[in-house]
DOBABA-92721 format. One record per residue (C-alpha): z, y, x; residue number from 1. Coordinates in pm, 1 decimal, padded with zeros to 6 digits. Example, Ala and Ser with C-alpha at 12.3 -4.5 7.8 and 13.67 -1.06 7.14 Angstrom:
REM DOBABA-92721
+----------+----------+----------+-----+
:        z :        y :        x : pos :
+----------+----------+----------+-----+
:  00780.0 : -00450.0 :  01230.0 :   1 :
:  00714.0 : -00106.0 :  01367.0 :   2 :
+----------+----------+----------+-----+
REM end
This chain:
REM DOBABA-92721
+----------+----------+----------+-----+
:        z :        y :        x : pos :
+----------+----------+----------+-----+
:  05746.9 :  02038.5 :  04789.0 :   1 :
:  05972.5 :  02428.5 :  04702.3 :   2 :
:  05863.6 :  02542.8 :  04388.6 :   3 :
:  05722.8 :  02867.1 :  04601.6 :   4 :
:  05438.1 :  02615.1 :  04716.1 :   5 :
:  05369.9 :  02481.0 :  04420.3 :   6 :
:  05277.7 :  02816.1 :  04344.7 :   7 :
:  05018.4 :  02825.2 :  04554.5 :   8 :
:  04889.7 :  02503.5 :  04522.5 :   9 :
:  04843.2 :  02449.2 :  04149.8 :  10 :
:  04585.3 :  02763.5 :  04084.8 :  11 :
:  04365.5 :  02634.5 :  04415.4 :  12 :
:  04349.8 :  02274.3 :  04231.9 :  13 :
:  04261.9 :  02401.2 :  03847.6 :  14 :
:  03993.6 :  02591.0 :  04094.3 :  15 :
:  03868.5 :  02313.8 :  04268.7 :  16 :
:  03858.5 :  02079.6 :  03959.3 :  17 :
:  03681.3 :  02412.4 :  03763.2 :  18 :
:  03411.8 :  02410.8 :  04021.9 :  19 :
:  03348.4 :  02006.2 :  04056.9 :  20 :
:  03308.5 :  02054.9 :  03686.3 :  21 :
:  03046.1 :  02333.2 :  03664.8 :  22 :
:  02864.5 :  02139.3 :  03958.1 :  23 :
:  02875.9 :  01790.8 :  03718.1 :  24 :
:  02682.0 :  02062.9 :  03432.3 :  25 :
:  02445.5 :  02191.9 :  03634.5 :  26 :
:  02311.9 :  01846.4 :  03782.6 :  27 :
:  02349.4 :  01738.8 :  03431.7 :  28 :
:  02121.7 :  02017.8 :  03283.0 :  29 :
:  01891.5 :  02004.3 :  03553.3 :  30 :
:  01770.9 :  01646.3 :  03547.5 :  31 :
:  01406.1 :  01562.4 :  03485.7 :  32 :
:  01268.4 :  01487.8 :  03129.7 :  33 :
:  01114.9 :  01632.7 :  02840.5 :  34 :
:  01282.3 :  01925.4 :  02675.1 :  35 :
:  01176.9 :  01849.5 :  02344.3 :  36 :
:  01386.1 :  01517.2 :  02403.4 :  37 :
:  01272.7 :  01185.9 :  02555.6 :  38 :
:  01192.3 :  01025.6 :  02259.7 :  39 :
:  00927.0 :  00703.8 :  02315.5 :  40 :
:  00643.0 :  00908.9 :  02117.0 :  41 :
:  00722.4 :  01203.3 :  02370.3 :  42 :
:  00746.1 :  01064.8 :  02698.6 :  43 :
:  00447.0 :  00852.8 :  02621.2 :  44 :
:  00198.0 :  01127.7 :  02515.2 :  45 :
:  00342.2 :  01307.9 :  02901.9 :  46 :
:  00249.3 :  00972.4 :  03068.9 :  47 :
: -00067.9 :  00929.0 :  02884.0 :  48 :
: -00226.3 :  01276.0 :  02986.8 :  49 :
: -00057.7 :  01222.2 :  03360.6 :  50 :
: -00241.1 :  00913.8 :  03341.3 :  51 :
: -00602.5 :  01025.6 :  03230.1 :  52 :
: -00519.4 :  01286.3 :  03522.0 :  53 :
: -00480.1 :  01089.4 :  03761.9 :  54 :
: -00119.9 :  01107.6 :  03849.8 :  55 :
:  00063.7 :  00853.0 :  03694.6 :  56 :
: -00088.6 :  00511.5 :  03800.1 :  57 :
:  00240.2 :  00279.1 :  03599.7 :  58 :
:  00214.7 :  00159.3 :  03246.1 :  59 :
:  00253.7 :  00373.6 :  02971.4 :  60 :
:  00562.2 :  00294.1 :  02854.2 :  61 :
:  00729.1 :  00577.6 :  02683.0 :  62 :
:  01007.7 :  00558.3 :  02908.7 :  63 :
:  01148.8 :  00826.2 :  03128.2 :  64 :
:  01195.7 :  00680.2 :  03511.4 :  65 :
:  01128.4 :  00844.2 :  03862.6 :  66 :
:  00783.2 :  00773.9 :  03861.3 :  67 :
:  00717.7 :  00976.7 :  03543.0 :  68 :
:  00950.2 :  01225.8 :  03727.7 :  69 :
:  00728.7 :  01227.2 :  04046.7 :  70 :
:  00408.7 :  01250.3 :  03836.2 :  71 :
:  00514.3 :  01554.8 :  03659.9 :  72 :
:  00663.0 :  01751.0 :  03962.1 :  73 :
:  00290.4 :  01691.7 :  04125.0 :  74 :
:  00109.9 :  01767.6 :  03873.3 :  75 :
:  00356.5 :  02095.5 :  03804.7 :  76 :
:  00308.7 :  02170.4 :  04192.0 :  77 :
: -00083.9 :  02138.7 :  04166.7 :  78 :
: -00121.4 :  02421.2 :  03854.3 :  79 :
:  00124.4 :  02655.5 :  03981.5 :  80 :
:  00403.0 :  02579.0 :  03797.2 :  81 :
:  00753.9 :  02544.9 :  03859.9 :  82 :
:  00803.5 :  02187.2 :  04015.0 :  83 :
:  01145.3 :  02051.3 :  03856.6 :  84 :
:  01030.2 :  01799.8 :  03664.2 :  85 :
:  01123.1 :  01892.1 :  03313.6 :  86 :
:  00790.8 :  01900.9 :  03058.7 :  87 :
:  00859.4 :  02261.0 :  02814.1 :  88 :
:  00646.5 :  02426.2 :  02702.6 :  89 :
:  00437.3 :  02539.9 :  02982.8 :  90 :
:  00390.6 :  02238.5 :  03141.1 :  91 :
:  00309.1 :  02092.6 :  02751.2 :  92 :
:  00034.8 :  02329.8 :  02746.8 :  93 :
: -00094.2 :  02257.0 :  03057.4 :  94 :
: -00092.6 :  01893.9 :  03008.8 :  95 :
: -00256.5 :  01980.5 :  02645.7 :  96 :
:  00031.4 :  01760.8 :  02487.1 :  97 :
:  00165.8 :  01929.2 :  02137.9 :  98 :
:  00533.8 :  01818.7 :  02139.1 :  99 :
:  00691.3 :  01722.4 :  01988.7 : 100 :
:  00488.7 :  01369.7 :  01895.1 : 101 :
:  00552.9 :  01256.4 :  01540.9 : 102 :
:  00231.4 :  01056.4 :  01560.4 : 103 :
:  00067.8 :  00936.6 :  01214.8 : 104 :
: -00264.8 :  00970.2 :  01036.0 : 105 :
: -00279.3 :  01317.3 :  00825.0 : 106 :
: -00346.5 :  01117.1 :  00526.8 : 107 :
: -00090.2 :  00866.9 :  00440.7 : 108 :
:  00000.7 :  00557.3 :  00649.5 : 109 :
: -00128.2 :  00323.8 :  00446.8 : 110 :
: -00278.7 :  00005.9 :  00502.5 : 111 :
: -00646.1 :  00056.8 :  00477.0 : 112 :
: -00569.9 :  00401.9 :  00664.2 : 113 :
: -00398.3 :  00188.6 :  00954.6 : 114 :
: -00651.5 : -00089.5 :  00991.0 : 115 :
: -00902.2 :  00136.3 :  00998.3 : 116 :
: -00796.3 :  00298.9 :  01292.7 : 117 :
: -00631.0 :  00019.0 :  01463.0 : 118 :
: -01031.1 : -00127.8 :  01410.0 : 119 :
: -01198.1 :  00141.3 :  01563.6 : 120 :
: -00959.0 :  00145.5 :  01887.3 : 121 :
: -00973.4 : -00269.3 :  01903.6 : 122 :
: -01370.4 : -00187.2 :  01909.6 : 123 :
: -01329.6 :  00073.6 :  02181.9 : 124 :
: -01099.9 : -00081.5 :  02426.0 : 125 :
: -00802.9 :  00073.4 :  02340.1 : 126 :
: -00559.7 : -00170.2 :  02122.4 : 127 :
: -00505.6 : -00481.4 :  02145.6 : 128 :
: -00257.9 : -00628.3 :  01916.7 : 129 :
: -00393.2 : -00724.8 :  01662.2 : 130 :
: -00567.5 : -00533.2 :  01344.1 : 131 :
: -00239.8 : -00609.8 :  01087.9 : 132 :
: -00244.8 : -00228.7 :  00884.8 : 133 :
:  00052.0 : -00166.7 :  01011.2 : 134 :
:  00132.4 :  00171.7 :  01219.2 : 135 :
:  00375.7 :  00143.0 :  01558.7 : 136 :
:  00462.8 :  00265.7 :  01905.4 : 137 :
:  00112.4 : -00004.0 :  01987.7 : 138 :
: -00098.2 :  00192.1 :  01731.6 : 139 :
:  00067.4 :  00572.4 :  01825.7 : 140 :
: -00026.4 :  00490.7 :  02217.0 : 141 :
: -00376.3 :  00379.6 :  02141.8 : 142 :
: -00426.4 :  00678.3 :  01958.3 : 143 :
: -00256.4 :  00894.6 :  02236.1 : 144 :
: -00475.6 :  00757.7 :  02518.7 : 145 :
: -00752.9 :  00798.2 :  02310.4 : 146 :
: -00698.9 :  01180.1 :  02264.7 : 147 :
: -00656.3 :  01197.5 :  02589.8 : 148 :
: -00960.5 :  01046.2 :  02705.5 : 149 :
: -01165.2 :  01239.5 :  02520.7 : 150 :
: -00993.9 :  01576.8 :  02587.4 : 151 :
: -00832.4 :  01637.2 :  02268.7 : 152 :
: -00509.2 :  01798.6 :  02183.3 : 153 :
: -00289.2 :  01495.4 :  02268.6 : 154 :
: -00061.2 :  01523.3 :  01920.9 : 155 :
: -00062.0 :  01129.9 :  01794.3 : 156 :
: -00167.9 :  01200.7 :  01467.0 : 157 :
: -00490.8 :  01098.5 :  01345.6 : 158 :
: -00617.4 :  01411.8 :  01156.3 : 159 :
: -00996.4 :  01534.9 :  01065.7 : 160 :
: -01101.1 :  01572.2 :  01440.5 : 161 :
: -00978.5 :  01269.3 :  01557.9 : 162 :
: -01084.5 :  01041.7 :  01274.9 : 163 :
: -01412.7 :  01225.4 :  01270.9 : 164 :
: -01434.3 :  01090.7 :  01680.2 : 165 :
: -01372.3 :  00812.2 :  01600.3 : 166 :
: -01660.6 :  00729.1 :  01304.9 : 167 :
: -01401.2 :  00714.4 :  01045.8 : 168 :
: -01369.8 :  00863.6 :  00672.5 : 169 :
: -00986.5 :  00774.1 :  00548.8 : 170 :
: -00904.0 :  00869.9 :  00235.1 : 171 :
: -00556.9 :  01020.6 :  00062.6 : 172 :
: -00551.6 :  00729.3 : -00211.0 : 173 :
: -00392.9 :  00365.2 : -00163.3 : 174 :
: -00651.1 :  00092.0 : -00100.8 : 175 :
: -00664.0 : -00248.6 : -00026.7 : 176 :
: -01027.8 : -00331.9 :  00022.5 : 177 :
: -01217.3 : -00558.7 : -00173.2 : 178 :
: -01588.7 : -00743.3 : -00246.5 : 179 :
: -01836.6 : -00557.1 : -00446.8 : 180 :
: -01951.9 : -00869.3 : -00620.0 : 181 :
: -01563.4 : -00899.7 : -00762.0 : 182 :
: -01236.6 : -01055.9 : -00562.5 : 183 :
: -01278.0 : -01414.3 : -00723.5 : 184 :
: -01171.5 : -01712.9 : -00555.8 : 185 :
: -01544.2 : -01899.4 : -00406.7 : 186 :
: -01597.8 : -01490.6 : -00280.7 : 187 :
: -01333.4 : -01476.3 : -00094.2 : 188 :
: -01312.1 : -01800.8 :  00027.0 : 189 :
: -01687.7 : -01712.6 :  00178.6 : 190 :
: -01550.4 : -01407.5 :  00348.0 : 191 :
: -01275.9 : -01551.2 :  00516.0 : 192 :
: -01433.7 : -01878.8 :  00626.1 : 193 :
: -01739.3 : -01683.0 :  00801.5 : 194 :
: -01424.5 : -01437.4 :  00944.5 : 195 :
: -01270.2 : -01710.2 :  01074.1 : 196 :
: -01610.4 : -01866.1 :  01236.2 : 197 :
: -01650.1 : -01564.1 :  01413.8 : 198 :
: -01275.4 : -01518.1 :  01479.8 : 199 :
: -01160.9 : -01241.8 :  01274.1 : 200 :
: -00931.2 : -01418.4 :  01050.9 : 201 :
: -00639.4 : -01620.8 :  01141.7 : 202 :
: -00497.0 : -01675.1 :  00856.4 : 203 :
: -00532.8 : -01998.7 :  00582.9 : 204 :
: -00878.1 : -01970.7 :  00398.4 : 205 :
: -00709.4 : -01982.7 :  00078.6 : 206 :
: -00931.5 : -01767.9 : -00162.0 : 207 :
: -00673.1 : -01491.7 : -00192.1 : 208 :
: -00730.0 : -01151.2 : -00067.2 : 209 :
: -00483.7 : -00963.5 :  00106.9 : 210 :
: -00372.5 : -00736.7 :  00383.4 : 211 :
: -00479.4 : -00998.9 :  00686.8 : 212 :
: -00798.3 : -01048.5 :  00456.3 : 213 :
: -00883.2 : -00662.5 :  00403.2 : 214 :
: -00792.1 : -00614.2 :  00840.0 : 215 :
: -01003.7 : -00873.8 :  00918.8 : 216 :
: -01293.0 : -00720.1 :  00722.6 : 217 :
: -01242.5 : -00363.2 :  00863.2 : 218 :
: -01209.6 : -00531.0 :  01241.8 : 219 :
: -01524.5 : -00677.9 :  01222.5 : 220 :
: -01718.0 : -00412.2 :  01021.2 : 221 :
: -01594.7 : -00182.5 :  01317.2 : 222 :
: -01756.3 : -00422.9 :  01570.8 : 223 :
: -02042.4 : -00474.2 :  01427.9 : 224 :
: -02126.0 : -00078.8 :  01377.3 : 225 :
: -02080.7 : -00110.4 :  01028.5 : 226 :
: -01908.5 :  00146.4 :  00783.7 : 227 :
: -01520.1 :  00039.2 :  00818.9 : 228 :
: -01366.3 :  00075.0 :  00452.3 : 229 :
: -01258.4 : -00326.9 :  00477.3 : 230 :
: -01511.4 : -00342.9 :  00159.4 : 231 :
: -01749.4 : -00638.5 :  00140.5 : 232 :
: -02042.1 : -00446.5 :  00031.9 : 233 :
: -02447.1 : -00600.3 :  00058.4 : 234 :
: -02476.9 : -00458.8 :  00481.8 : 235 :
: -02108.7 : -00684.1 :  00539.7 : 236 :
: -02203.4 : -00983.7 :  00333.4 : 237 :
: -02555.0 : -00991.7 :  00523.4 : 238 :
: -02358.6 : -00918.8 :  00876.2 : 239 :
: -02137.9 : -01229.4 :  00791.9 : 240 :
: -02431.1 : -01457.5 :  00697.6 : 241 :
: -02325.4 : -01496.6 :  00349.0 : 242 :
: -02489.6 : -01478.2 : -00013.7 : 243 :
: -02189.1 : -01383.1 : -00240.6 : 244 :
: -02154.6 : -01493.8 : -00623.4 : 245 :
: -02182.6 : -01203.3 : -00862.1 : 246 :
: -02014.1 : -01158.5 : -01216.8 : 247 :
: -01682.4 : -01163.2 : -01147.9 : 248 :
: -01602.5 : -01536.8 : -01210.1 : 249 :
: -01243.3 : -01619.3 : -01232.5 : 250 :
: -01295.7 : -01876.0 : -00981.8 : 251 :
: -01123.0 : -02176.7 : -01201.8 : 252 :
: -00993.4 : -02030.5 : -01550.8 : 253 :
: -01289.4 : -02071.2 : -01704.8 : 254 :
: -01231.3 : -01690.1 : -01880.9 : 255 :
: -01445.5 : -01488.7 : -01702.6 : 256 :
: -01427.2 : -01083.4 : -01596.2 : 257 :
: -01308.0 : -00846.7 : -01902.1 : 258 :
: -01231.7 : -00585.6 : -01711.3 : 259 :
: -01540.9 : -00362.5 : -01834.1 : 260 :
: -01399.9 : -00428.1 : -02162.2 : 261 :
: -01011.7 : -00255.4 : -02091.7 : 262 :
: -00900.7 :  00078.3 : -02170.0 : 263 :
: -00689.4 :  00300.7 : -01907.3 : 264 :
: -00393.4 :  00292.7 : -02155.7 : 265 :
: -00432.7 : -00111.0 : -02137.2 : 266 :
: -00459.9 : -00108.5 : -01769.3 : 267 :
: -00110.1 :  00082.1 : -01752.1 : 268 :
:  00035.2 : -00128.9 : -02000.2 : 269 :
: -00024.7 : -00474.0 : -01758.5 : 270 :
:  00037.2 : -00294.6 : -01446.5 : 271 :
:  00387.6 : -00205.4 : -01613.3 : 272 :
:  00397.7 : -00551.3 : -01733.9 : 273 :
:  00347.1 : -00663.5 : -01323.1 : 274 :
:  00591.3 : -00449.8 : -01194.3 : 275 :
:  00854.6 : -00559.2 : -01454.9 : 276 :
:  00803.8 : -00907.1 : -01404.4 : 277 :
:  00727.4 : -00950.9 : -01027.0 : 278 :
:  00799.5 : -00674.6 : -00843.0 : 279 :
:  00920.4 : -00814.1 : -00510.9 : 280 :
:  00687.8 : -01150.7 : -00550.5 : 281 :
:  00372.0 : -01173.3 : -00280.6 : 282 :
:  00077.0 : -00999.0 : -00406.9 : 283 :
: -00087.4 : -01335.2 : -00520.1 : 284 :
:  00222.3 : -01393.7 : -00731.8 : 285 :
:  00149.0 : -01034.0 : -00871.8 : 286 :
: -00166.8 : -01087.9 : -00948.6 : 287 :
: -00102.8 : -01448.8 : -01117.2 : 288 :
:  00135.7 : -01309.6 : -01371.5 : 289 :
: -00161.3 : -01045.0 : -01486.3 : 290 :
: -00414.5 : -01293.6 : -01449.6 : 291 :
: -00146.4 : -01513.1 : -01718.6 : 292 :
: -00160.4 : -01164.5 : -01984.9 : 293 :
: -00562.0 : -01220.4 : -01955.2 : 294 :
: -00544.6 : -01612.0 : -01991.4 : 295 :
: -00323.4 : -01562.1 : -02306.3 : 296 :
: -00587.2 : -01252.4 : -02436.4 : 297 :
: -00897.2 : -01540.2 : -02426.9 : 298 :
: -00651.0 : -01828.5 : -02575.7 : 299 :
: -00684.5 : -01879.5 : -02951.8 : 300 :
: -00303.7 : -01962.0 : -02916.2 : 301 :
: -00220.6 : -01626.0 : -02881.1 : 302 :
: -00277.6 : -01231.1 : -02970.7 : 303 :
: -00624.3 : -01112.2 : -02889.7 : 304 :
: -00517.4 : -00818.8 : -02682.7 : 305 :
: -00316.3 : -00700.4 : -02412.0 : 306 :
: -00076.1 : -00508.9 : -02589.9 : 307 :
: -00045.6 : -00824.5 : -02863.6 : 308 :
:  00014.3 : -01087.9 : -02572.8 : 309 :
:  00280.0 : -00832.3 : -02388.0 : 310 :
:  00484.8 : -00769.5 : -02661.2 : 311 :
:  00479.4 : -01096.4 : -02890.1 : 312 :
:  00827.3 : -01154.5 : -02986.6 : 313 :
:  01029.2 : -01283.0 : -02665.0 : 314 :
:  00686.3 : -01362.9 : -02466.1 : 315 :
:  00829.3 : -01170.5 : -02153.3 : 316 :
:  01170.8 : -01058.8 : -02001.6 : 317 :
:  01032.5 : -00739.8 : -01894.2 : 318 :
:  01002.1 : -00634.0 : -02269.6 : 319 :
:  01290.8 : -00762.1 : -02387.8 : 320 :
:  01515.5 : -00589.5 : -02120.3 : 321 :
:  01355.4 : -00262.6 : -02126.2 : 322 :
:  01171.3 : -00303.4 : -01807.9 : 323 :
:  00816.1 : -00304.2 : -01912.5 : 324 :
:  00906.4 :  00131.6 : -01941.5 : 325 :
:  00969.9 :  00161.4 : -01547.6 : 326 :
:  00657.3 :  00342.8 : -01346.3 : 327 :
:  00456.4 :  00092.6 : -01172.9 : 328 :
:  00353.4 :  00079.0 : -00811.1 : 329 :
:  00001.4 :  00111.7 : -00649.5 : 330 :
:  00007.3 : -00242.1 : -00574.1 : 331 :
:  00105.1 : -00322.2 : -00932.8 : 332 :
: -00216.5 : -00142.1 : -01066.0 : 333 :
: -00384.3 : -00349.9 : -00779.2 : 334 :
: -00309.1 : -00674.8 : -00935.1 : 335 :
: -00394.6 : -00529.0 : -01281.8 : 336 :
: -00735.1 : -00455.3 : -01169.1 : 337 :
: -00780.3 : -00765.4 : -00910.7 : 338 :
: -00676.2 : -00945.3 : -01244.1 : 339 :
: -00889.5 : -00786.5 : -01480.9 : 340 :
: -01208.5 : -00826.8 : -01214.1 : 341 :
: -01198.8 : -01217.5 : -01235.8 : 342 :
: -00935.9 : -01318.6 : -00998.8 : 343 :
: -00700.3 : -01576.2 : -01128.1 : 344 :
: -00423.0 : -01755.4 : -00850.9 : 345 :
: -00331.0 : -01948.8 : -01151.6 : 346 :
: -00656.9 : -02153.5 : -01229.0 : 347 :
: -00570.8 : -02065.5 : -01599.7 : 348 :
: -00228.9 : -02130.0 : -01682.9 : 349 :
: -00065.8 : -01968.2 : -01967.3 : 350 :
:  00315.7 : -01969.7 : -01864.7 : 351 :
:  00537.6 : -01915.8 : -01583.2 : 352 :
:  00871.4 : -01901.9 : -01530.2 : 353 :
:  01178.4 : -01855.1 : -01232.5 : 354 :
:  01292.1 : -02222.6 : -01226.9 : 355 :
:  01639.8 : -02042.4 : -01073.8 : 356 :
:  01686.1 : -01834.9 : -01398.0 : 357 :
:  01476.3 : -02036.4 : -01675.1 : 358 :
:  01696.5 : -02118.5 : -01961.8 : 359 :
:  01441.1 : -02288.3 : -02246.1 : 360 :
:  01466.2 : -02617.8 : -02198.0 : 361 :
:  01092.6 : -02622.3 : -02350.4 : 362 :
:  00932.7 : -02479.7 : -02060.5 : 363 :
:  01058.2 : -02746.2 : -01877.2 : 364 :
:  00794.9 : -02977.8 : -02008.6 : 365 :
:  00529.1 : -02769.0 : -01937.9 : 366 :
:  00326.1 : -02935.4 : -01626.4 : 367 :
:  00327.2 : -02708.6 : -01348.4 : 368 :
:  00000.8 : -02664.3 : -01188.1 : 369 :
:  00145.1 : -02401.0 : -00890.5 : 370 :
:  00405.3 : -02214.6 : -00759.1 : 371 :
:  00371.8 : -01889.2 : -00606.1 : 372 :
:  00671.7 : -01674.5 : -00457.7 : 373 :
:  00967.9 : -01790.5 : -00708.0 : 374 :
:  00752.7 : -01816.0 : -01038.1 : 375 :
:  00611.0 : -02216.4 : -01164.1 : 376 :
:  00269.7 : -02113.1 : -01338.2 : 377 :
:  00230.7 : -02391.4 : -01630.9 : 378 :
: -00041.1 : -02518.5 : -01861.9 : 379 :
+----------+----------+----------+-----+
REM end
């Protein structure tokens, strides 16, 4: 080819490829989703309120396909709007979906917070796997379709309106639940073996309360039209068919509830103690090694008071490292107070140790009566 038509050739090919390109944006640009970004929370709230509609018959799936595409270019069509597909801000409105979904509960993800809801939906028809406390895209959709059933701003979140819909006071603060006549072992033993009976707990009857415990609770509270707070209070107990011990026994150590008895300043002081000793050990495990403080308080072998047991000379690591001075957790001051109302994993022992770390070749003579998480509790 002469270099004359070369020429000519070159600028209609840089033209050509120019134009293919722009083509390749504007298909690009053009293609049907939501403009605030297909993210799971936002497609599904768009399918959700197509689907309470009436024009999206496929599972809600938070996934953006053809069908979803269809749906929206109807429903765009039907309310005058411009029919290409992609959800802004008009068709948003329209749809009464406030993108973009964050979903959530206005105060605080926490457990109680989660069951609570997750209850109330079981109860009404609108989740089904499984009451844990735990908030995901299963919990978010419930709480979508349920918005959009009941012609609420479709937003996720479960704030004053929704909760109040749905029978609910939540509450800002971490809880876990509990038994008015005191978390001791034969209590709630009772509660879980009538939950189980009726099917509500799956779980090991094993005396210990816990997250599964406290969801149980607030699942059948909700299904039984009782207040759901996941608190075994006299309407539950009677509900469940069972007469509850009162007094806050220890269930086994013999010691008896002296929690009436503690100051705030000594509740700190064996929360820090849990949280620099067992931070990272299952809640039972937590619980033991303040229920151990409390066992040592009643002994004659040792100090008469929390702050005399904690820091006796080399009694725990946490002191001696410098631990015992970091901020505890909520669920540290949980197991100070679930200790300090009667509950004892231990049965009354008045050691423990990490058999992995343990250096004192005394403690090994101790007889171990359990072991929870890493710790041997010892008589």
């Amino acid at each position: 080819m002469t270099r004359t038509k070369l020429r000519t050739v070159i600028p209609i090919i840089v033209m050509l490829i120019l134009a293919a390109a722009s083509v390749m944006v504007f298909t690009d640009s053009a293609h049907a989703d939501v403009a605030y970004g297909n993210t799971y929370a936002n497609v599904a709230a768009v399918q959700t309120r197509l689907n309470t509609l009436g024009y999206y018959k496929m599972s809600i799936d938070g996934r953006w396909g053809s069908g979803t595409t269809a749906a929206v270019k109807k429903f765009q069509s039907d309310n005058g709007l411009k029919a290409d597909g992609i959800v802004g801000s008009g068709t948003a409105s329209k749809l009464r979906v406030k993108l973009p979904i964050t979903g959530g509960i206005s105060l605080g993800k926490t457990n109680a917070n989660v069951a609570a809801v997750q209850a109330r939906l079981t109860t009404l028809g609108y989740y089904s796997s499984g009451v844990d406390g735990t908030w995901g895209n299963g919990t978010l959709r419930a709480v979508l379709k349920y918005q959009s059933d009941r012609g609420m701003t479709v937003d996720g979140v479960v704030g004053s309106g929704t909760a109040g819909k749905l029978g609910l006071t939540l509450s800002s603060s971490s809880r876990s639940g509990g038994i008015n006549k005191g978390k001791t072992y034969e209590n709630v033993k009772a509660v879980q073996t009538a939950l189980r009976s009726a099917g509500y707990f799956k779980s090991t009857v094993d005396g210990v309360w816990g997250r599964r415990t406290m969801c149980a609770v607030m699942h059948f509270q909700s299904d039984c039209g009782l207040t759901v707070d996941g608190v075994v209070g006299s309407a539950t107990e009677r509900k469940l068919g069972i007469t509850l011990g009162s007094g806050g026994g220890s269930g086994g150590s013999g010691g008896g509830n002296i929690g009436s008895d503690v100051s705030d300043s000594d509740l700190n002081l064996l929360a820090r103690c849990v949280y620099g000793e067992s931070r990272g050990e299952p809640y039972n495990g937590q619980v033991a090694v303040a229920a151990v403080v409390l066992n040592r308080v009643r002994s004659s072998k040792f100090p008469n008071t929390i702050y005399g047991v904690i820091y006796q000379k080399n009694a725990f690591t946490a002191v001696n490292d410098g631990q015992i001075n970091l901020k505890p957790n909520q669920t540290a001051y949980n197991a100070a107070r679930d200790a300090l109302n009667g509950w004892d994993p231990t049965g009354g022992c008045l050691y423990y140790y990490n058999p992995a770390t343990a250096t004192s070749s005394w403690i090994w003579s101790l007889t171990v009566h359990i072991k929870i998480g890493r710790h041997n509790f010892a008589l």
